[in-house]
PQR file of N, CA, C, O and H, with PARSE charges and radii, in Angstrom:
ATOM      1  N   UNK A   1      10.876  19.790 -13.553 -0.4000 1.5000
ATOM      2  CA  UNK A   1      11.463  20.115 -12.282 -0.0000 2.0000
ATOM      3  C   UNK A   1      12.578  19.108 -12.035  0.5500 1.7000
ATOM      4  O   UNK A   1      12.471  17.883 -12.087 -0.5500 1.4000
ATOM      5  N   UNK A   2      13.684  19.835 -11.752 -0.4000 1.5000
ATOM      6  CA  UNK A   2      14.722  18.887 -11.231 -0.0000 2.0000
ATOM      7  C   UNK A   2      15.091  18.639  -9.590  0.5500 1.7000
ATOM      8  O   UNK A   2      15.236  19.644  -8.893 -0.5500 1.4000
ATOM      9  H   UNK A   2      13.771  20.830 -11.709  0.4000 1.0000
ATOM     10  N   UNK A   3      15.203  17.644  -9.138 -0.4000 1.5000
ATOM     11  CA  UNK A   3      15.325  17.232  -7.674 -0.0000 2.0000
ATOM     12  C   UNK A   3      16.855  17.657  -7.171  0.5500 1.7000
ATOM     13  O   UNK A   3      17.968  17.315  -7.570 -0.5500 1.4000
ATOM     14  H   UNK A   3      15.085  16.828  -9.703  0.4000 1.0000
ATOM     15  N   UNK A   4      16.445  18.486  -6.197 -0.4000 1.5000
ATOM     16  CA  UNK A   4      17.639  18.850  -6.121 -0.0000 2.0000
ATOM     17  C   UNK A   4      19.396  18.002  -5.071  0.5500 1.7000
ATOM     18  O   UNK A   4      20.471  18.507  -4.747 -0.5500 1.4000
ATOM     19  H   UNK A   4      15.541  18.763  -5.873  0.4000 1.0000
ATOM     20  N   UNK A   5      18.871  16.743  -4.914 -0.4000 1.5000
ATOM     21  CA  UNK A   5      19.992  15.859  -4.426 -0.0000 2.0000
ATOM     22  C   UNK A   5      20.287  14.760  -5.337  0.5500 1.7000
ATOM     23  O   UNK A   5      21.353  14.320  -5.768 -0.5500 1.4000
ATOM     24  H   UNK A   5      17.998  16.332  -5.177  0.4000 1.0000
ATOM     25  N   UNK A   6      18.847  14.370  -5.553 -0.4000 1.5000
ATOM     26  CA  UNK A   6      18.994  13.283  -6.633 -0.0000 2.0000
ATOM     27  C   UNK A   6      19.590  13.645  -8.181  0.5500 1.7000
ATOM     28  O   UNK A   6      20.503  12.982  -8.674 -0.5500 1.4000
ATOM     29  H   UNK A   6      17.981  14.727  -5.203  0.4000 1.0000
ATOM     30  N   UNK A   7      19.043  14.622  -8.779 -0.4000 1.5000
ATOM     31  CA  UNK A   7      19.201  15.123  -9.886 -0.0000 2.0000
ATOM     32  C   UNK A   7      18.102  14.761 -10.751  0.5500 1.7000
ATOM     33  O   UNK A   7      18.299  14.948 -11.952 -0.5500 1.4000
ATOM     34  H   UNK A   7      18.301  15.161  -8.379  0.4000 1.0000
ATOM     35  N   UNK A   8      16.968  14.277 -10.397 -0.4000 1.5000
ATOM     36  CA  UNK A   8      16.086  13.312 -11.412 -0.0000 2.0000
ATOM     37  C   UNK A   8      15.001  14.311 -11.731  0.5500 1.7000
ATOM     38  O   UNK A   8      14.240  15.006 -11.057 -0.5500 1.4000
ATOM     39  H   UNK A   8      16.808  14.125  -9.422  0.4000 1.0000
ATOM     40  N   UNK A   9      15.188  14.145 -12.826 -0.4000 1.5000
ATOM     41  CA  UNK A   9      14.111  15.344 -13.741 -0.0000 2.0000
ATOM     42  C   UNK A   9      12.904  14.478 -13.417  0.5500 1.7000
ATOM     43  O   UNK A   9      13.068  13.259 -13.371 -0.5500 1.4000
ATOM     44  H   UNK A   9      15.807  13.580 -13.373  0.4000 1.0000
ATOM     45  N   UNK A  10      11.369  15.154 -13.126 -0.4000 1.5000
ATOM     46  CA  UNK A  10      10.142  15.021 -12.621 -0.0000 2.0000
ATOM     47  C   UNK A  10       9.293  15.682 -13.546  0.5500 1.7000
ATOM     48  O   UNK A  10       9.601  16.839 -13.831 -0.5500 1.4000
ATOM     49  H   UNK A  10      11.236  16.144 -13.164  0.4000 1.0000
ATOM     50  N   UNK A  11       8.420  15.249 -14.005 -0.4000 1.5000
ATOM     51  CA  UNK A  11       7.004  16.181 -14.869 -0.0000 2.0000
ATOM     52  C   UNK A  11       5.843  16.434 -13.928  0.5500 1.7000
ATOM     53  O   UNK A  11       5.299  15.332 -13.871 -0.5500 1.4000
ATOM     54  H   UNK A  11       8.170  14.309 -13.773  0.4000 1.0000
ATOM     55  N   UNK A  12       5.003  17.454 -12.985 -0.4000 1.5000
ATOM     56  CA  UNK A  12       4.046  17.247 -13.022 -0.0000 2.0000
ATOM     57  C   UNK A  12       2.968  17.676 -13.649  0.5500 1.7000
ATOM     58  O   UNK A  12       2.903  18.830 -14.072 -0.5500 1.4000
ATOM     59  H   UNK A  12       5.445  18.350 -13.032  0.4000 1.0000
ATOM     60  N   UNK A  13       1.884  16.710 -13.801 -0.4000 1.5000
ATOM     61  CA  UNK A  13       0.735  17.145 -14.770 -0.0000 2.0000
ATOM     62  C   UNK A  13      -0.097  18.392 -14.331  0.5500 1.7000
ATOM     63  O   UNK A  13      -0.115  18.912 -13.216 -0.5500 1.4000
ATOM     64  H   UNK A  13       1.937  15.773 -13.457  0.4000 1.0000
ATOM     65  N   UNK A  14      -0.685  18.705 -15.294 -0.4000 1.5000
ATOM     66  CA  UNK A  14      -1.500  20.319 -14.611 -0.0000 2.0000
ATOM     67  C   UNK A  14      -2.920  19.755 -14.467  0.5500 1.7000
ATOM     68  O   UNK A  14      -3.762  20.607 -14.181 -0.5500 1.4000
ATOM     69  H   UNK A  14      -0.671  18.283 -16.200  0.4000 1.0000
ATOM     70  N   UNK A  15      -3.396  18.391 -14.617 -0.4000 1.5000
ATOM     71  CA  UNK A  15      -4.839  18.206 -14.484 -0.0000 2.0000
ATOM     72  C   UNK A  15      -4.828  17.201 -13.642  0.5500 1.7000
ATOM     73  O   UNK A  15      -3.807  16.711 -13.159 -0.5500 1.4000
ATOM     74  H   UNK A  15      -2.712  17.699 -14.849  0.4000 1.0000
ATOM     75  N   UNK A  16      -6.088  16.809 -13.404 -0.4000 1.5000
ATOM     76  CA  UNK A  16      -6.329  15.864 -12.389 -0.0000 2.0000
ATOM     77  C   UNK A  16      -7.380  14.339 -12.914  0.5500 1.7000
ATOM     78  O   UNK A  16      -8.315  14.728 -13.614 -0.5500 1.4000
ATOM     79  H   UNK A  16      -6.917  17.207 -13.797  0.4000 1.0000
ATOM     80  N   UNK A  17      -7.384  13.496 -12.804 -0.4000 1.5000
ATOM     81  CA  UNK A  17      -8.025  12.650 -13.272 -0.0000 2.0000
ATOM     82  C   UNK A  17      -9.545  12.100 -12.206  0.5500 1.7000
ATOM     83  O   UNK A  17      -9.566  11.801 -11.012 -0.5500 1.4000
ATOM     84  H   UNK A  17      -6.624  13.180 -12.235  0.4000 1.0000
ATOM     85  N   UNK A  18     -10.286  12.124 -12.870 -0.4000 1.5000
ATOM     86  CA  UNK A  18     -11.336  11.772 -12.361 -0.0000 2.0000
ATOM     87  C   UNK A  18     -11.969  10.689 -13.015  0.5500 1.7000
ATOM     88  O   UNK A  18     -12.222  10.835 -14.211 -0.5500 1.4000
ATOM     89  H   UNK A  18     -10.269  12.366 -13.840  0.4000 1.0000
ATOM     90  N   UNK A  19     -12.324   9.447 -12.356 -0.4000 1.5000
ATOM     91  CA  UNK A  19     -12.533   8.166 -12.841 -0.0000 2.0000
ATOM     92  C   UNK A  19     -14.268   7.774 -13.003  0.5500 1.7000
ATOM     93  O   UNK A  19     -14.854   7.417 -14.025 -0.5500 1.4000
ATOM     94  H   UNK A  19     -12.119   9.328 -11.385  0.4000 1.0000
ATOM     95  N   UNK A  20     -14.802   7.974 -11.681 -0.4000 1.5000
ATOM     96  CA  UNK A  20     -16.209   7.980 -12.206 -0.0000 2.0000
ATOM     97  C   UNK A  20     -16.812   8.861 -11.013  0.5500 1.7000
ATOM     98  O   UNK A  20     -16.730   8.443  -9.858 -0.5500 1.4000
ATOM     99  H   UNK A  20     -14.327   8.264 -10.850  0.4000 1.0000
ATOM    100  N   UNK A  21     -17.400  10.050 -11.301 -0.4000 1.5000
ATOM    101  CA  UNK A  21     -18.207  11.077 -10.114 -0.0000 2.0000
ATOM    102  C   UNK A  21     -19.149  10.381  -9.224  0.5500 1.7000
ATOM    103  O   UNK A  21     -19.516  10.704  -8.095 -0.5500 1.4000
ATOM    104  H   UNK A  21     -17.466  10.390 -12.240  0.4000 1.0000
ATOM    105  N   UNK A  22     -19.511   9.237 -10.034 -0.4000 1.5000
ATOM    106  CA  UNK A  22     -21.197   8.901  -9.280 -0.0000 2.0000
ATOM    107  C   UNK A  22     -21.142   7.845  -8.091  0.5500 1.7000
ATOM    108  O   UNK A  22     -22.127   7.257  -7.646 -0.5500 1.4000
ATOM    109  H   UNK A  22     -19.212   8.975 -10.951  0.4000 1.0000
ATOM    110  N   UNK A  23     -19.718   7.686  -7.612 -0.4000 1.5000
ATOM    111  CA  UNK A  23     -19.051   6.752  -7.032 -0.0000 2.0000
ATOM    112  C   UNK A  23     -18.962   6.824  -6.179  0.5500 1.7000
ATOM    113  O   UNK A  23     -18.014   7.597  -6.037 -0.5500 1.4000
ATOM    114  H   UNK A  23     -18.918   8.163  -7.974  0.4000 1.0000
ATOM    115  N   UNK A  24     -19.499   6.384  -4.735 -0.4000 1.5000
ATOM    116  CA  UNK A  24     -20.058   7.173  -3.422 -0.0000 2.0000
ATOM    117  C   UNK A  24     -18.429   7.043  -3.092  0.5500 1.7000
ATOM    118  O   UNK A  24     -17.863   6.059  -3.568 -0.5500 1.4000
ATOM    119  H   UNK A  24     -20.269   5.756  -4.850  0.4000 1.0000
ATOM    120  N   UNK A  25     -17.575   8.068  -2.232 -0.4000 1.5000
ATOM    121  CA  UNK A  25     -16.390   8.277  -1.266 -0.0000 2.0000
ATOM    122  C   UNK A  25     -16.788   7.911  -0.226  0.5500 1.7000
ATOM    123  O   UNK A  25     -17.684   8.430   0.439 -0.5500 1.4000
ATOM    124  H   UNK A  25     -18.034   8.867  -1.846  0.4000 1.0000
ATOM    125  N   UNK A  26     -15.935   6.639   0.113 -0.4000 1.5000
ATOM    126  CA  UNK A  26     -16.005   6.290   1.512 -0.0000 2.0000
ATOM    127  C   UNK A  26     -14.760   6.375   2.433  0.5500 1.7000
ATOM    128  O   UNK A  26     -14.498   6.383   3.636 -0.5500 1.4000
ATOM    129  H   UNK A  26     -15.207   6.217  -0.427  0.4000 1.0000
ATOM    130  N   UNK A  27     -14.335   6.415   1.626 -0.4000 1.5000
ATOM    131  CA  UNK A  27     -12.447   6.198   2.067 -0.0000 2.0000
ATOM    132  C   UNK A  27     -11.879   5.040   2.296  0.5500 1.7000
ATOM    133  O   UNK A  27     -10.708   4.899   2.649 -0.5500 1.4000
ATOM    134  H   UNK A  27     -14.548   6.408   0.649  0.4000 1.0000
ATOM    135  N   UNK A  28     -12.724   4.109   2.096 -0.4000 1.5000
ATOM    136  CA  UNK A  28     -12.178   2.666   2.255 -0.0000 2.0000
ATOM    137  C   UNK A  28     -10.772   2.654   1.649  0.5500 1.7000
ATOM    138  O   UNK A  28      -9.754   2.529   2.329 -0.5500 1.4000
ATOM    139  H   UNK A  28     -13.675   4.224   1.809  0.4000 1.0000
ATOM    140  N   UNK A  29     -10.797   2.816   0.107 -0.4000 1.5000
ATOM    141  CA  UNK A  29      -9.613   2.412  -0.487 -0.0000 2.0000
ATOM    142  C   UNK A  29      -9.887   0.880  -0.952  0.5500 1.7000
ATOM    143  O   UNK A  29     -10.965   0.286  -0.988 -0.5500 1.4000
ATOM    144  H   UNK A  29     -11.624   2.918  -0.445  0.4000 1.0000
ATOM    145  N   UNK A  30      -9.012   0.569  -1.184 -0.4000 1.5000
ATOM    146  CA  UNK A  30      -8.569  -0.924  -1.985 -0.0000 2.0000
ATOM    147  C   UNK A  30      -8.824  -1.919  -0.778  0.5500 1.7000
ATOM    148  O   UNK A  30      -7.820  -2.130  -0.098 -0.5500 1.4000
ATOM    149  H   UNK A  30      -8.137   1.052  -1.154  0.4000 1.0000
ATOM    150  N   UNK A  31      -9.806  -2.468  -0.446 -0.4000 1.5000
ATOM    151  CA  UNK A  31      -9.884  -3.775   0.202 -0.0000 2.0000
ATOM    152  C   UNK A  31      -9.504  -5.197   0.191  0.5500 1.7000
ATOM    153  O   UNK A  31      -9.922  -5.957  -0.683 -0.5500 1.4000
ATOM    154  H   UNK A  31     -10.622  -2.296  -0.998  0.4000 1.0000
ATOM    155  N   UNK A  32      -8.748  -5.564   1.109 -0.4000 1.5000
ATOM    156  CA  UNK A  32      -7.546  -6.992   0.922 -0.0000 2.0000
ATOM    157  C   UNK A  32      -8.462  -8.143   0.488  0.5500 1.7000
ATOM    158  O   UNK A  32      -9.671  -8.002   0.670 -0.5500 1.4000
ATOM    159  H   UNK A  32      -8.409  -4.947   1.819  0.4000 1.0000
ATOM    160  N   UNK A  33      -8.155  -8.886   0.119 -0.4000 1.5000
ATOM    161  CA  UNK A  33      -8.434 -10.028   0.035 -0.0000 2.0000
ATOM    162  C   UNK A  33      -8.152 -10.763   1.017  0.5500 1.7000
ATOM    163  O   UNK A  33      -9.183 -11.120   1.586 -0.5500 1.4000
ATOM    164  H   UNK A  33      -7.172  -9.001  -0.030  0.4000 1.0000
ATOM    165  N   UNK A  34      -7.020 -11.245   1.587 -0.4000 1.5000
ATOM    166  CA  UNK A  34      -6.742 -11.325   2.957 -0.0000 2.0000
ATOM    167  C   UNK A  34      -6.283 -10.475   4.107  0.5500 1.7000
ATOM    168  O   UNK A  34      -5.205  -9.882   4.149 -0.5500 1.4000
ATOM    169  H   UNK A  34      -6.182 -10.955   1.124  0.4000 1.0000
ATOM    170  N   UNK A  35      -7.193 -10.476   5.016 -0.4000 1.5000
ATOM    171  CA  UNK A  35      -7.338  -9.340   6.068 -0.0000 2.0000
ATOM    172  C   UNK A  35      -6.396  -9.419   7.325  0.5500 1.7000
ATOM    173  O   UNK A  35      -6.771 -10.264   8.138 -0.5500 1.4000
ATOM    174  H   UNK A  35      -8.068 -10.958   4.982  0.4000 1.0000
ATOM    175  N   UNK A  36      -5.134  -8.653   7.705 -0.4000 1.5000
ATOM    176  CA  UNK A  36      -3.875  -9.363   8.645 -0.0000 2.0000
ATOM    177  C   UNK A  36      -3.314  -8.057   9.000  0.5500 1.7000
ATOM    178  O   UNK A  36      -2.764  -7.153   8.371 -0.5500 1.4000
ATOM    179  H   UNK A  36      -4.830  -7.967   7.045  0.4000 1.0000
ATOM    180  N   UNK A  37      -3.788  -8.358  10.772 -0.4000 1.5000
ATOM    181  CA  UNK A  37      -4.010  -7.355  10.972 -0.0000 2.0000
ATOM    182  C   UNK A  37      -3.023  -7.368  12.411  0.5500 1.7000
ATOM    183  O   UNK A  37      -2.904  -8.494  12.894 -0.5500 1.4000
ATOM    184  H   UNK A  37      -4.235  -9.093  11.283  0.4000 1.0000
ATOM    185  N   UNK A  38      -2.251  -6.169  13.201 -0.4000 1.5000
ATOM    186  CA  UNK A  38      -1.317  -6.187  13.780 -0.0000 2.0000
ATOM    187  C   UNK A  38      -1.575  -6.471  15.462  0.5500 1.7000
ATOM    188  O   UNK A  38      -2.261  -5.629  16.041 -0.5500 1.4000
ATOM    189  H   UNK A  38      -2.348  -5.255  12.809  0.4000 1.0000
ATOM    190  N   UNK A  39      -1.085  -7.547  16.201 -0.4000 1.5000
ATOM    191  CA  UNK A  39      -1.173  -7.299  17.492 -0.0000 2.0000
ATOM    192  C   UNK A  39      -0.402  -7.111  18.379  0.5500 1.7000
ATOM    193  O   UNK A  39       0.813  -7.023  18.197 -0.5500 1.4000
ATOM    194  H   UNK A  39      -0.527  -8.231  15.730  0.4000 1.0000
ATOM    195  N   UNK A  40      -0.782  -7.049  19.125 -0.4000 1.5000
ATOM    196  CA  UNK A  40       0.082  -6.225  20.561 -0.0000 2.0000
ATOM    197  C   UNK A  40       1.043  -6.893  20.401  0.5500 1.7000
ATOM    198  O   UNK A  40       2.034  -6.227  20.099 -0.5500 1.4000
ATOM    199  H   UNK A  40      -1.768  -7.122  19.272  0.4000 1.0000
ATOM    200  N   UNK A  41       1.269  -8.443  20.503 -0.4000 1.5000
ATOM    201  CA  UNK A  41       2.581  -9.663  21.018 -0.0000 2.0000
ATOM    202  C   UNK A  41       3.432  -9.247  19.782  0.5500 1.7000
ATOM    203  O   UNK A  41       4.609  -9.033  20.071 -0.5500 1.4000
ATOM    204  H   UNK A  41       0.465  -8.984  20.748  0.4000 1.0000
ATOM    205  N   UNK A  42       2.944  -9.002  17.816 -0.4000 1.5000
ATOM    206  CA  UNK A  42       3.692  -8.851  17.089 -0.0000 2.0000
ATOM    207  C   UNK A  42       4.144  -7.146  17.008  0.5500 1.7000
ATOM    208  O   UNK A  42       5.079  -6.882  16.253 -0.5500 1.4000
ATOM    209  H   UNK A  42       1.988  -9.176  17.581  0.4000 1.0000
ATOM    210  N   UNK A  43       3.608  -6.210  17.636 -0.4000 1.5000
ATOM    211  CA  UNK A  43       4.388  -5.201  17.972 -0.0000 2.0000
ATOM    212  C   UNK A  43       5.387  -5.506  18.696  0.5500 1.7000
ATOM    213  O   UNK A  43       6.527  -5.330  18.268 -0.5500 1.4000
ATOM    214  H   UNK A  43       2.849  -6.424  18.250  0.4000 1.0000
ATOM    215  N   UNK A  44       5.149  -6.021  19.930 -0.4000 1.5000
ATOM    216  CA  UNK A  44       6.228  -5.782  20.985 -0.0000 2.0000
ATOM    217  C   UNK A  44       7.071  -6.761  20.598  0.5500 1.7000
ATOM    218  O   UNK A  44       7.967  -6.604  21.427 -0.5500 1.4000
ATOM    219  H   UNK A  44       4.222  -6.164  20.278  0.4000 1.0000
ATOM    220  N   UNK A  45       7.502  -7.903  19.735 -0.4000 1.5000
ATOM    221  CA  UNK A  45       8.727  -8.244  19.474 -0.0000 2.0000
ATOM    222  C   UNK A  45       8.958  -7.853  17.713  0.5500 1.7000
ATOM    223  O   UNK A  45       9.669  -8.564  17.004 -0.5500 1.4000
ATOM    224  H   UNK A  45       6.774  -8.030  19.061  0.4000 1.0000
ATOM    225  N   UNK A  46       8.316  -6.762  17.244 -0.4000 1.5000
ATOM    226  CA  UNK A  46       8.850  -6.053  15.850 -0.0000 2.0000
ATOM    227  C   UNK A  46       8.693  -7.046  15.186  0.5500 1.7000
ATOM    228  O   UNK A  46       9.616  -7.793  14.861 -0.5500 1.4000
ATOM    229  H   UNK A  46       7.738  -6.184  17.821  0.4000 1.0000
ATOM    230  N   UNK A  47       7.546  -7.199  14.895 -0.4000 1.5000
ATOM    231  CA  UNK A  47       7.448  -8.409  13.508 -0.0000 2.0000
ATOM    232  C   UNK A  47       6.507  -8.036  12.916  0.5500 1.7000
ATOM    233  O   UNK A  47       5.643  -7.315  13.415 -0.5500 1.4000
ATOM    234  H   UNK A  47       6.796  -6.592  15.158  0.4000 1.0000
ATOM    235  N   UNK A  48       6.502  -8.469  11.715 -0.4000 1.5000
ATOM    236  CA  UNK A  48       5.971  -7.553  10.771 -0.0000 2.0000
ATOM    237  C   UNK A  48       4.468  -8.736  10.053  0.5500 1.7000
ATOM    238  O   UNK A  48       4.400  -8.921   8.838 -0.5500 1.4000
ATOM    239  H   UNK A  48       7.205  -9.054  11.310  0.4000 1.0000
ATOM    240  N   UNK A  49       3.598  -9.283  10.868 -0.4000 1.5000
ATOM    241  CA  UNK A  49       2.565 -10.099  10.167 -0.0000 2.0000
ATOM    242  C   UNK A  49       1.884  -9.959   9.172  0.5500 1.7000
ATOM    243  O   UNK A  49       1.045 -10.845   9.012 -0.5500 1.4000
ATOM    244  H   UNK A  49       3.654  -9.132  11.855  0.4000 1.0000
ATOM    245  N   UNK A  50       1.925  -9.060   8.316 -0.4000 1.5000
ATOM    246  CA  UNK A  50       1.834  -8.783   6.760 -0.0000 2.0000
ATOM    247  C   UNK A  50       2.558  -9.506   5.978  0.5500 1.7000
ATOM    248  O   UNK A  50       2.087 -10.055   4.982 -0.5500 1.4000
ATOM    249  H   UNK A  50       2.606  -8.340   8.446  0.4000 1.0000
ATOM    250  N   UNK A  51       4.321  -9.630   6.482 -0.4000 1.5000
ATOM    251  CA  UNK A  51       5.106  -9.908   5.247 -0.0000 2.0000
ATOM    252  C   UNK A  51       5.221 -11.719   5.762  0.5500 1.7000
ATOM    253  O   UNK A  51       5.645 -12.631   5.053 -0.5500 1.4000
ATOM    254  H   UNK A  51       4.704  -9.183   7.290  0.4000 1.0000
ATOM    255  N   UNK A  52       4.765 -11.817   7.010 -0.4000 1.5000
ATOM    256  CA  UNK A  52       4.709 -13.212   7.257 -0.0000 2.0000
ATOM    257  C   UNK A  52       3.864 -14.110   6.845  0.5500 1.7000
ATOM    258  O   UNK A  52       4.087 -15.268   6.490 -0.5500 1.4000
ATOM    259  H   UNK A  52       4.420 -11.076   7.587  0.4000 1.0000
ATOM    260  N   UNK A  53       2.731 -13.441   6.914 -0.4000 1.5000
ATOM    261  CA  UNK A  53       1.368 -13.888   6.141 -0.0000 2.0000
ATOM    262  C   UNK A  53       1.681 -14.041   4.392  0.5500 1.7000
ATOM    263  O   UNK A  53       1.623 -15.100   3.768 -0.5500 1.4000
ATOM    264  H   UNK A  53       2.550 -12.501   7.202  0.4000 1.0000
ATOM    265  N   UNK A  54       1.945 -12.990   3.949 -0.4000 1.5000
ATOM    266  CA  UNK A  54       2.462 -13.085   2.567 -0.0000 2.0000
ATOM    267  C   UNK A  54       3.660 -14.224   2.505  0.5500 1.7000
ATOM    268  O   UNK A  54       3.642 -14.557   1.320 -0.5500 1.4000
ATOM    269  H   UNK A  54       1.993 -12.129   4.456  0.4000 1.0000
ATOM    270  N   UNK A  55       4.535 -14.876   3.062 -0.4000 1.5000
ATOM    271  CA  UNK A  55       5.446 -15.432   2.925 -0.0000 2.0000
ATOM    272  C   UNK A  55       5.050 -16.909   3.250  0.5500 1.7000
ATOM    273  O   UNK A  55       5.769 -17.873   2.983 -0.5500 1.4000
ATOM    274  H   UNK A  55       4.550 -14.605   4.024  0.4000 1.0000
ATOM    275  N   UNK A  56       4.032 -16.968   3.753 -0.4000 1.5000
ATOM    276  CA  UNK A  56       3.050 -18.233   4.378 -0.0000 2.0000
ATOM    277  C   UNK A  56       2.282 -18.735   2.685  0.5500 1.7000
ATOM    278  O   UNK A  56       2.531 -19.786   2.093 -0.5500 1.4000
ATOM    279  H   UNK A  56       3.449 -16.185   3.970  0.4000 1.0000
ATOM    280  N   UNK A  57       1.512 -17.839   2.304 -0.4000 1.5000
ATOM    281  CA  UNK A  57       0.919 -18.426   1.319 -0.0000 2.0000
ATOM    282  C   UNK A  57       1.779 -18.750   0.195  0.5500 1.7000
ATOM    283  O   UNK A  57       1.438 -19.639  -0.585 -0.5500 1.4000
ATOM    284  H   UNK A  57       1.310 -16.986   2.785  0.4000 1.0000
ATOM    285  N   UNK A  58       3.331 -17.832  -0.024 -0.4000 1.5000
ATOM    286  CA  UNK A  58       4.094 -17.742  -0.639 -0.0000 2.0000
ATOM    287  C   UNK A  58       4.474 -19.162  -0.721  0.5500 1.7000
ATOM    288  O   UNK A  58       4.333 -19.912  -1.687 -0.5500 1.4000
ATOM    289  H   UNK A  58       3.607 -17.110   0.609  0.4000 1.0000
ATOM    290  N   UNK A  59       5.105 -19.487   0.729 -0.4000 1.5000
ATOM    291  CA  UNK A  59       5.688 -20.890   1.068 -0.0000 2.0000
ATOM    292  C   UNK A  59       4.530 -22.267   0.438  0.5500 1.7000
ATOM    293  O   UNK A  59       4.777 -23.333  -0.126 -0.5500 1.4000
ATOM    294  H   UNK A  59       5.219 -18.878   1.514  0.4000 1.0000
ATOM    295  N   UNK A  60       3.252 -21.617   0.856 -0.4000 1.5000
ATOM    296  CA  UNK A  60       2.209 -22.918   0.439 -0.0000 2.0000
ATOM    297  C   UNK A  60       1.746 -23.056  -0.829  0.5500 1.7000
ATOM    298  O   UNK A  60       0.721 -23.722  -0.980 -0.5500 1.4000
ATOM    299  H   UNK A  60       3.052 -20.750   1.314  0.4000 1.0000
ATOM    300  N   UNK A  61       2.297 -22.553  -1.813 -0.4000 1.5000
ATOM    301  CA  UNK A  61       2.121 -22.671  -3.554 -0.0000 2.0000
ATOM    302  C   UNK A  61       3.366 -23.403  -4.358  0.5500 1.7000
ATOM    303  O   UNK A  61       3.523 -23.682  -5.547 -0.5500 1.4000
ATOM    304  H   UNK A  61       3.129 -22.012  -1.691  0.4000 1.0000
ATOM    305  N   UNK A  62       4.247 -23.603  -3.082 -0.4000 1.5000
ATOM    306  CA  UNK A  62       5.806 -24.445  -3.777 -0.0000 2.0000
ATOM    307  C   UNK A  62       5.664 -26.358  -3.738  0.5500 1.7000
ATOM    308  O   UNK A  62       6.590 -27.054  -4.153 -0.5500 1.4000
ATOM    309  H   UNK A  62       4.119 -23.376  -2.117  0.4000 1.0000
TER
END
């Protein structure tokens, strides 16, 4: 399939992968290691405490 603005040819597969059945679905997903999480004060002035937090530990390994 080709995209029609981009031009970028795409394959998709006809099957689906299944990793292990016996694996209870919870929907969790991928759980952080560090847990950073958004509040009201960093909504209301648009800041983003994910990439600050990441840039914190970033800063403390130099």
């Amino acid at each position: 399939m080709t995209l029609p603005n981009t031009k970028i040819k795409v394959r998709l597969p006809l099957f689906r992968i299944v990793n292990n059945r016996n694996y209870q679905k919870n929907g969790a997903g991928v759980l952080p290691d560090i847990e950073v999480k958004p509040t009201v004060e960093s909504i209301r002035r648009n800041r983003d405490p994910k990439m600050e937090k990441a840039m914190e530990l970033i800063n403390a390994k130099k």
